[in-house]
C-alpha positions in Angstrom: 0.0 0.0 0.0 2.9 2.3 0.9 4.5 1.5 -2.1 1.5 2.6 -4.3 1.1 5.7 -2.8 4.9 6.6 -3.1 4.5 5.9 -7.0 0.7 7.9 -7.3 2.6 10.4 -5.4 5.7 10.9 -7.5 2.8 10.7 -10.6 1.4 14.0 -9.3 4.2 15.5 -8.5 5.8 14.6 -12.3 2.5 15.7 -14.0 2.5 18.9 -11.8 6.3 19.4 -12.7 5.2 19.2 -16.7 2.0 21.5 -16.0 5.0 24.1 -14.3 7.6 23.3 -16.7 5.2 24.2 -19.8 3.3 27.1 -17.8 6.6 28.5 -17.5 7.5 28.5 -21.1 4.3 29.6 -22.5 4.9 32.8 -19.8 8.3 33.2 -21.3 6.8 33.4 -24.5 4.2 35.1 -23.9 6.4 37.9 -22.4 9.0 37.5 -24.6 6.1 37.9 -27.7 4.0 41.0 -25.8 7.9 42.6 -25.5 8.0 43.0 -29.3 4.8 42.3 -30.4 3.6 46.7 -30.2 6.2 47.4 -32.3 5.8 44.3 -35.1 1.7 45.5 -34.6 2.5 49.8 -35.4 4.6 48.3 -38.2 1.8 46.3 -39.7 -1.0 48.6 -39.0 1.6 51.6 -40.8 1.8 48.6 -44.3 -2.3 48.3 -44.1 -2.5 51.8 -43.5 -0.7 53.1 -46.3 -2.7 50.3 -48.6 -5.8 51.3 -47.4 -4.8 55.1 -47.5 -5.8 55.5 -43.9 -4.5 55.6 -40.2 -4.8 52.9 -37.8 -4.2 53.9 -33.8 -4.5 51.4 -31.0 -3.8 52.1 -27.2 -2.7 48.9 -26.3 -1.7 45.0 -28.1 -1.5 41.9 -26.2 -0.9 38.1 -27.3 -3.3 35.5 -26.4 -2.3 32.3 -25.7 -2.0 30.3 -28.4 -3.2 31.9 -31.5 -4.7 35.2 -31.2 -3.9 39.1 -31.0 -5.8 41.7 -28.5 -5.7 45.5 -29.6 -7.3 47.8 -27.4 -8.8 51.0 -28.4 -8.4 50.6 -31.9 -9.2 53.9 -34.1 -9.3 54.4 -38.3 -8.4 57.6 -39.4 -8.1 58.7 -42.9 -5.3 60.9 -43.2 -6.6 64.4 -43.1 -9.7 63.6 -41.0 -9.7 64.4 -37.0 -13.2 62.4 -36.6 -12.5 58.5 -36.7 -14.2 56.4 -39.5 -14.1 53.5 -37.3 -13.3 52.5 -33.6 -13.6 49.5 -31.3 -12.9 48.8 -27.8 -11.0 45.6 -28.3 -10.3 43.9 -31.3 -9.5 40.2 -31.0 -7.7 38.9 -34.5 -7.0 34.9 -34.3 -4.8 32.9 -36.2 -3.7 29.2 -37.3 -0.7 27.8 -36.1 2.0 28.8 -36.4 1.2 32.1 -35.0 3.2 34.9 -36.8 4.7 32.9 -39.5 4.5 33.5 -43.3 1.8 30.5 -43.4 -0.9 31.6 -40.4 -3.9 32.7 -41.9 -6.0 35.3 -40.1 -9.1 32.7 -39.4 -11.4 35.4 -37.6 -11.7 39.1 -36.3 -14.0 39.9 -33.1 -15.0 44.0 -32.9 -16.4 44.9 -29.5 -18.3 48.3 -29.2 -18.1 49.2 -33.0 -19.0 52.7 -33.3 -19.3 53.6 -37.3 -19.3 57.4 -38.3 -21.0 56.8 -41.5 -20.5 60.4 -42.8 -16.8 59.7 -42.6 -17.1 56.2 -43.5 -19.4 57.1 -46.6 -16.6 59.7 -47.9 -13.8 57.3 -47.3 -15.5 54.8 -49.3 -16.3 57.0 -51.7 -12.4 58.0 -52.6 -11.1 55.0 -51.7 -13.6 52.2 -53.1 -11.3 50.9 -56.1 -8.4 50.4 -54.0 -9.7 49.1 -51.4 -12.1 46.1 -53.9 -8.4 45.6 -55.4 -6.8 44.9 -52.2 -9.5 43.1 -50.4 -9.8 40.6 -54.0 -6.1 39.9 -53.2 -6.7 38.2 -49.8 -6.1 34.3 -49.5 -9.0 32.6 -50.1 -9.4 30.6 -47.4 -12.0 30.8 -44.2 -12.5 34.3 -42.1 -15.0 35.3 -40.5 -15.8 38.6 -39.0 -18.0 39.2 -36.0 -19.2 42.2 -34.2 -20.8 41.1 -31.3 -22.4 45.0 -30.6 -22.1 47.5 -32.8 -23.6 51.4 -33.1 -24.4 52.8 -36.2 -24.3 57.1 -36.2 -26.1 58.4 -39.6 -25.2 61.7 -38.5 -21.9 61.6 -37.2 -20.5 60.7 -33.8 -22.2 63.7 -32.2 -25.4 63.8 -33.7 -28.7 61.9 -32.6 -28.8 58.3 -31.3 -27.5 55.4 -32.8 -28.5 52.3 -34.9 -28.0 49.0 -32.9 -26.2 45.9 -34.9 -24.9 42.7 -34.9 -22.8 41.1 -37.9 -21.6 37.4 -37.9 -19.7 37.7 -41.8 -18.0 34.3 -43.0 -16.0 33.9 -46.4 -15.1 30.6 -46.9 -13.5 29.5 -50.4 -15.7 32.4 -52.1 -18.6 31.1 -50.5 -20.2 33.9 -48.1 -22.6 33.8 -45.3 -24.3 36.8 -43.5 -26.2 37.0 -40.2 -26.7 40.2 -38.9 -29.9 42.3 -37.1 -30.9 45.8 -35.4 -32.7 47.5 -33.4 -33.8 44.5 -31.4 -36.6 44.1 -33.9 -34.6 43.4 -37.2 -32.5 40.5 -38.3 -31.1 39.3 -42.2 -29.8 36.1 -43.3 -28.0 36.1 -46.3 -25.8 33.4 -48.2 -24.1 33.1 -51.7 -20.9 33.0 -53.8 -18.3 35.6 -54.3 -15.9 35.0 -57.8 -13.5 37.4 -58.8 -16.0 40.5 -60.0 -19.0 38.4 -59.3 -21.5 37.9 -56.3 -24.5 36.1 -56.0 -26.6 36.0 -53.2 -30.3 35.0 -51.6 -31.8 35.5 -48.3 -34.3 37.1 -46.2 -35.1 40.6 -43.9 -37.7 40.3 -41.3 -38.5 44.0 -40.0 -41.5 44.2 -37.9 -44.4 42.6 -39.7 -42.5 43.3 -43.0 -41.4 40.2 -44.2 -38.5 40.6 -47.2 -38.4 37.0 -48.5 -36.9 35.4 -51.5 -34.4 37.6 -52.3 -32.2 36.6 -55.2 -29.4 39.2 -56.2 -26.8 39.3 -58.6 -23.7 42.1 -58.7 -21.0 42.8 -60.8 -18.2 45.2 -60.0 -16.3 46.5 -63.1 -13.5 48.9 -63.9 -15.6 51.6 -64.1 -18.8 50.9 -62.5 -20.6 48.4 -60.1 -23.8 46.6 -61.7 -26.9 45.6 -60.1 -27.9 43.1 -62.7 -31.0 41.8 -61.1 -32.5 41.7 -57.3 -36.1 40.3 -56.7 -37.7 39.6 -53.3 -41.2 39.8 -52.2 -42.6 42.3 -49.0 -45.3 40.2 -47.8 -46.0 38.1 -50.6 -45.8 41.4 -52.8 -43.1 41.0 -55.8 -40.1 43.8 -56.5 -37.9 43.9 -59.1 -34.8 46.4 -58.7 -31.7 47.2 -61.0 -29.1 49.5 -60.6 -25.7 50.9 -61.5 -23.3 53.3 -59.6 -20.4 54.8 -60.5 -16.6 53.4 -59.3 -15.4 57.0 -59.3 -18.8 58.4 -57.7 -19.9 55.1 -55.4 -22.9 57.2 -54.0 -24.4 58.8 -57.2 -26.3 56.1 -59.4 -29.6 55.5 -60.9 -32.2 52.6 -59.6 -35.1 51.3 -61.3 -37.6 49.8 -58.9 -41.2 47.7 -60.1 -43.6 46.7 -57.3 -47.4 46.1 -58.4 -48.8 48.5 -60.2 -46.1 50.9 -59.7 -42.5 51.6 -61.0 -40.2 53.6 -59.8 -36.7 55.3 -61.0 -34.2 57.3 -58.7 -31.5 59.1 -59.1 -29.0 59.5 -56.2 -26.6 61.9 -55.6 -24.2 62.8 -52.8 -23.5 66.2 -51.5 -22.7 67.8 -48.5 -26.1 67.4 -46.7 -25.7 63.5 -47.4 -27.8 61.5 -50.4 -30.1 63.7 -52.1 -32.5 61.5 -54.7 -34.5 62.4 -57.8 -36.9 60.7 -59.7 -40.4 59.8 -60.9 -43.1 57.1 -60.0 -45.8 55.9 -62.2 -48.7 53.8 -60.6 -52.4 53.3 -62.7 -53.6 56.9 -63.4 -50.7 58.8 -61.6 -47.6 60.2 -62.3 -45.0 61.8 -59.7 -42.0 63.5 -60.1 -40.0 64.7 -57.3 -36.7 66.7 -56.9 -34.0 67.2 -54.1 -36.0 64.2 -51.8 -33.1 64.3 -48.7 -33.7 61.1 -46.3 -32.2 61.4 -43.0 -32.0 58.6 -40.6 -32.5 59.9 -37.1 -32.1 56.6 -35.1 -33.3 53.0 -36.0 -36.6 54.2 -35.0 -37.2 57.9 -36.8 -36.8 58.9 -40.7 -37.0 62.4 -42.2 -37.5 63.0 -45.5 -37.0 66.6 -47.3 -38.2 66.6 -50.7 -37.9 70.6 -52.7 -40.4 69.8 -55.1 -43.4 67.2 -56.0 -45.0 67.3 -59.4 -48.0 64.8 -59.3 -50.7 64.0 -62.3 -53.9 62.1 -62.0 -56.4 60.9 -64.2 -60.5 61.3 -62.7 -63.0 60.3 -64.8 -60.8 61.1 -68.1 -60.4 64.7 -66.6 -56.5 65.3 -66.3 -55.3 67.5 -62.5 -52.0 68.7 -61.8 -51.0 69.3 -57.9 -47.7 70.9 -57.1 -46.2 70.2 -53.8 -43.1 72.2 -52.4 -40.8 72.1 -49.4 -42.8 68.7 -48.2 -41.4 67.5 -45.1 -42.4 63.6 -43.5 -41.2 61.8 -40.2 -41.6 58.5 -40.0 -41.4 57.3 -35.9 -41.6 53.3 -35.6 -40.9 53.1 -32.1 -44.2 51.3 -31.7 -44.4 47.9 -33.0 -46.6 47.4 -35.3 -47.7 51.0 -35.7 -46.4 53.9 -37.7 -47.0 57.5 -36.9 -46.4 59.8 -40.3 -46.5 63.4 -39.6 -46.3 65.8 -43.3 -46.7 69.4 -43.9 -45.9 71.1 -47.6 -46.7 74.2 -49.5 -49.4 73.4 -51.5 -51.0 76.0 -54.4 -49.4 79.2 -52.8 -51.2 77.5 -49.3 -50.0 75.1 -46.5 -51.3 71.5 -46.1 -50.5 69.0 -42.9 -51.0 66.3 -41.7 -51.2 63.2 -39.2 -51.1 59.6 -40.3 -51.2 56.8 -37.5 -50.5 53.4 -39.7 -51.5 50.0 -37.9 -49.6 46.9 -39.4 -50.8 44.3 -37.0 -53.2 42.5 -39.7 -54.7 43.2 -43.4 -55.5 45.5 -45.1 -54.1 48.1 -42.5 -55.8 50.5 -40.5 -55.2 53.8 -41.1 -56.4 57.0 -39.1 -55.2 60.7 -40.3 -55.8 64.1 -39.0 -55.2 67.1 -41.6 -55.3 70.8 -42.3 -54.9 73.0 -45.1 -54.9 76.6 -45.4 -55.0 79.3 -48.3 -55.3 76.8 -51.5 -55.3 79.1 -54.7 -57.2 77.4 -56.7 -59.1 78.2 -60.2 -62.6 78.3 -58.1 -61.1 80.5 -54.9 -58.9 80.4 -51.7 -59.5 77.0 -49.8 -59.1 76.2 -46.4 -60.3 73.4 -43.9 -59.2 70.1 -41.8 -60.3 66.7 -42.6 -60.3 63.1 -40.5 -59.0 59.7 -42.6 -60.7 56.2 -41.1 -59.3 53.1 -43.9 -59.5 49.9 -43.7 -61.6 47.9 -45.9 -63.8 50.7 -45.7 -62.6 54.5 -46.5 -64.1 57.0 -44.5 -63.3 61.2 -45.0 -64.8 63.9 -43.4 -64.2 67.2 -42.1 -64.8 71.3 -43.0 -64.2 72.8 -45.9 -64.2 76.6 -46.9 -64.0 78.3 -49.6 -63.2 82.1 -50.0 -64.0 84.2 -53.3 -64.7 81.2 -55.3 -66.1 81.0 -58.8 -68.7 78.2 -59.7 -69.5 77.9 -63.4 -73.0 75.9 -64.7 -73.0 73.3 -61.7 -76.2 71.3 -62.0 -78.3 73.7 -59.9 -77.1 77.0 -61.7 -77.8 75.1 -65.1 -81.2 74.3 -63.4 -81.6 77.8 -62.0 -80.4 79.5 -64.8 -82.8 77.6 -67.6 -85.9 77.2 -65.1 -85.6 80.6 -63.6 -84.4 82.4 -66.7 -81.7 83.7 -65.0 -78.9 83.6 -66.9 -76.3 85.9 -64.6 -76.9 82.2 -62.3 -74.4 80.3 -65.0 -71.6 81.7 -64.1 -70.9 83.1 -60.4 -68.0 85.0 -58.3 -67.2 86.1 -55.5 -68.8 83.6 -53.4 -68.2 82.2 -50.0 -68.7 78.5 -49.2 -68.4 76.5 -46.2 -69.7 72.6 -45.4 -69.3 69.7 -43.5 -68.3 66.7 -45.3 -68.5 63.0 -45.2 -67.4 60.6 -47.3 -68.0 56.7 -46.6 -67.5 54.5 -49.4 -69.2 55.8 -52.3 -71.5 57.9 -50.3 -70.8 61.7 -50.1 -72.5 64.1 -47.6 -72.2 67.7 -47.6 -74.3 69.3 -44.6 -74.4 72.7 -43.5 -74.1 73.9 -47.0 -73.8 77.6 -47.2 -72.9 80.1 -49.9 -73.2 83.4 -50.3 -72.6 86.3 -52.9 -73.6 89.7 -53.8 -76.8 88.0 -56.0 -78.4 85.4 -53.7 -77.6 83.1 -50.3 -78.2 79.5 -50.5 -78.0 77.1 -47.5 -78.6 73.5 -47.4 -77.3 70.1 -47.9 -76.8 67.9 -50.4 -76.1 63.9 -50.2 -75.1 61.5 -52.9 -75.8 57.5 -52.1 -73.7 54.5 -53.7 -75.8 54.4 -56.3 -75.1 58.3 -57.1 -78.9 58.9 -55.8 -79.4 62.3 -54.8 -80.8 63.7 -51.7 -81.2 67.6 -51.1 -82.9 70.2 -49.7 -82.1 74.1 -50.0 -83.2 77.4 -49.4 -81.9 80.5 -51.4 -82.5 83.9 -51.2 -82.3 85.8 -54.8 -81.2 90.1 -54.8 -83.9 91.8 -56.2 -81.4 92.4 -59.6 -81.6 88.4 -60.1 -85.4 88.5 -59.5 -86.1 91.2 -62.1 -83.5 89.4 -64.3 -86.2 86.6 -64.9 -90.2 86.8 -66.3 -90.8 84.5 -63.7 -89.4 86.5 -60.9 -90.6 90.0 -62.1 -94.3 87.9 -62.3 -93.5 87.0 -58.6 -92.4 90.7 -57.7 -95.5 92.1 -58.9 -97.5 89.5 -56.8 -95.5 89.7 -54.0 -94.0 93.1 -52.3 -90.4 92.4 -51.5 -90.9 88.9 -52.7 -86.9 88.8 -52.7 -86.5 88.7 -49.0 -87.9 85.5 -48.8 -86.8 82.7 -48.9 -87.2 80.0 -52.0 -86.9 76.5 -50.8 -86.4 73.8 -53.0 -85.5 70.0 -53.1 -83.4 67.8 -55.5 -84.1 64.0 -56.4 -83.2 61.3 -58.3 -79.5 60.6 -60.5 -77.0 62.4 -60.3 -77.6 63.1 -64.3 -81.0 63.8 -64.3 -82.2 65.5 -61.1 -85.7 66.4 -60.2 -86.1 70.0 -59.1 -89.0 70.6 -56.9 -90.6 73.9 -55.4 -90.8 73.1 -51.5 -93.9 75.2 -49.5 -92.0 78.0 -48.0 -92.9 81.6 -46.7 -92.8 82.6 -51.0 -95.0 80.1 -51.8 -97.6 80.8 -49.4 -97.3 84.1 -50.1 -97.8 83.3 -54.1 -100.5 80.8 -53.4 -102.4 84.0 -51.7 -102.6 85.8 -54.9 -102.8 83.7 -57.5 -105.9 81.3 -58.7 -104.4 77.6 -58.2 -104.3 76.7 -61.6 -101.3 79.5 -62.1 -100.2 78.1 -59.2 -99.8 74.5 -61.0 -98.2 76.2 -63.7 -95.3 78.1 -62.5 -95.2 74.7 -60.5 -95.0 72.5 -63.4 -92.1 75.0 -65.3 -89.8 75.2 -62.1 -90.0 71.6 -61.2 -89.3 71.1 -65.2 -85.9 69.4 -66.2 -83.3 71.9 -67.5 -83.9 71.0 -71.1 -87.4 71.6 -70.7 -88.4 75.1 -72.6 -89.7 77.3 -69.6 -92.7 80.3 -70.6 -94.6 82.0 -67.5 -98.7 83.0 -67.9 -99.4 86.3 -69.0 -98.5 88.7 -66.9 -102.3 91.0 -67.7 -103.9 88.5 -66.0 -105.8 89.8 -62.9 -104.4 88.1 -59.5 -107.1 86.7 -57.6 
């Protein structure tokens, strides 16, 4: 028993020995390495510096036993910027044995704490993008991978607004690539695909939110002289886009995209300047064409969007009847902080006026609800000055409603003028100025309501409403006052005057019935009526009756005025 334990003992203390002996030797090493390893690290960030054209700083370098490298504060500079493109915390570089030697690839590269000044980064990129596709094609082609465990993305720059969250996991392994990345805690992308020489393939898929990118297939080829989006389709829930594109090797942030998606395509135009990418272009969907110029999109945080666009040139087709609406300095925010909801908030000099507006966008289901909130103010259109606010309700329904007003307005042979004007005889009703309007409106479906009708001018005041079913049914009622000028403008009316003393001080009430094409006009008992029915025999009653409830076609003549009132 004693002679077991001697030879377990001297076992342990011969394996303890070894662990000593080789703890001993990697410490050597290690110190030896971390003794010259700074200055062999400044000397090979100074080579990849002057390849890349930039400046690499680092406040500390450490080896890690057995195959990797540890920088600490690690900062890329381009020469003649003070504001680092890049920085990291630590970076961790790992190699395959043996470490250092002619033959160790790099295998993998671990960023903590990326911060990315993309302002800096974009112009970098810009100046530098040739050399650095030339030198990056050179690499070995053998298996790295690059991982950034908790990145932060600036749009701004490093001192403006909040940052955009990320995580990358890149691997290239014998020109095949893989991509896993996300942000924003609510985002993530998966792609994979082949990288030969000028060549790269890939597929994949986005989840953001309830937007679902799927299928995506892509194809891009970087030339001498420009890089080539041949082809990239994907669908946005189960909706198909088509994209091509081409930018420019000198210019890498000015090219020229051509989007399809439904019913609508697209072209842009981007440029870069000072303020960031500025984007021109037109879209075409069904019966309406946009063009926009100087659209500026600024990323706030991975939450907000603002978008700047100078000018908006929009046509639309109604009913074969062609309208042009000019937009200028239109500014939108998008905020998704919300899951699942959008708020939209737009304002924009509209027709010498100002328009905004509200949007709150629900995404949790189909089709999408949708609630808005408006104003507009000072609209100089053909027909007068309008102003008012409107409330949007969509979902499988579409409800609109709101005020509307219109200042010195102009109204030219509307049904009830052409009515007026042919059953009245009073042709100065065809064509009228100067007129103040204001309603309440409602639109639901195919149903319009217009209540609280009122509109005045120097010749007459009308007030009423007027309501137009699914079926384009109308419903009306009215009452008008005409000036004494507009009575004795018509047989009709001078009849009336001579019946009635101050006949135009009262009011004429009326109702409307039937389609929209061919409307019934009726005389409605009112305080004229009574007044006529007191002087008149009934059967001239029935007459007048009978010609003012006539269609507008219908050939109006009055009895003869020498006939003695009864």
């Amino acid at each position: 028993m004693a002679d077991y334990l001697q030879r377990s003992l001297f076992k342990w203390k011969y394996a303890v020995l070894v662990i000593l002996i080789i703890s001993a030797i990697a410490a050597a090493v290690s110190y030896q390495v971390n003794r010259w390893l700074p200055q062999y690290a400044l000397s090979f960030s100074n080579i990849i510096a002057q390849q890349f054209h930039n400046k690499i700083s680092f406040r500390t370098v450490h080896y890690g036993f057995p195959n990797h490298i540890i920088f600490k504060d690690v900062k890329m500079y381009e020469f003649d910027e003070k504001s680092p493109v890049l920085q990291s915390s630590k970076v961790m570089m790992g190699f395959s044995f043996p470490l250092l030697s002619s033959a160790a690839p790099l295998r993998y590269i671990i960023m903590n704490d990326l911060t990315v000044n993309f302002p800096a980064f974009k112009d970098y990129l810009t100046r530098h993008n040739k050399n650095i596709f030339t030198r990056t094609t050179a690499l070995p082609k053998g298996n790295i991978r690059l991982i950034v465990p908790n990145g932060r993305f600036y749009v701004k720059g490093l001192s403006s607004g909040d940052p955009i969250t990320f995580k990358i996991d890149l691997s290239l392994n014998q020109g095949h690539v893989n991509l896993h990345g996300s942000w924003g805690g609510q985002s993530s992308i998966d792609l994979w695909g082949n990288w030969q020489g000028n060549n790269i393939d890939w597929k994949g898929f986005i989840f953001y939110n309830k937007f679902y990118i799927l299928d995506i297939d892509g194809n891009l080829i970087i030339q001498e002289k420009d890089i080539t989006l041949k082809q990239l389709s994907f669908s946005v829930n189960r909706n198909s886009v088509l994209a091509r594109a081409r930018c420019s090797r000198q210019e890498l942030f000015q090219c020229d995209a051509d989007i399809a998606l439904k019913n609508t395509n697209l072209h842009l135009h981007a440029q870069n300047t000072a303020q960031g990418l500025v984007f021109n272009g037109w879209a075409d969907s069904n019966r309406v064409h946009v063009n926009f110029e100087n659209l500026e999109a600024m990323i706030i945080n991975e939450n907000f969007l603002k978008l700047k666009i100078k000018q908006i040139q929009s046509t639309f087709s109604i009913q074969g009847h062609q309208y042009r609406v000019p937009f200028e300095d239109l500014l939108a925010s998008f905020n998704f902080e919300r899951p699942y909801q959008k708020i939209i908030t737009l304002s924009a000099q509209l027709l010498a006026g100002h328009c905004e507006s509200r949007i709150f966008l629900d995404t949790t289901s189909l089709p999408w609800q949708i609630k808005s909130q408006g104003s507009f103010d000072g609209i100089n259109l053909e027909q007068g000055l309008l102003s008012g606010s409107f409330n949007l309700q969509s979902s499988k329904n579409t409800e609109l409603s709101g005020i509307l007003t219109l200042q010195n307005g102009n109204f030219d042979n509307t049904p009830f003028q052409a009515w007026a004007a042919t059953a009245l005889q009073m042709p100065s009703l065809e064509h009228v100025s100067g007129a103040d309007m204001s309603c309440q409106f409602k639109i639901d479906g195919k149903s319009k309501m217009f209540e609280n009708l009122k509109l005045n001018t120097d010749d007459f005041d009308l007030s009423g409403f007027f309501d137009l079913d699914a079926d384009n049914l109308v419903s009306s009622q009215g009452s008008v006052r005409f000036s004494k000028k507009l009575f004795s403008e018509s047989p009709i009316g001078r009849h009336i005057i001579g019946l009635v003393r101050g006949a135009w001080t009262l009011p004429f009430e009326f109702h409307l019935s039937g389609s929209l094409h061919r409307m019934n006009f009726q005389w409605d008992k009112s305080p004229l009526k009574d007044k006529v029915r007191q002087h008149m025999f009934s059967f001239y009653e029935r007459m007048i009756d009978r010609r003012i409830d006539a269609r507008p076609a219908y050939k109006v003549t009055i009895p003869n005025e020498s006939v003695s009132p009864g």
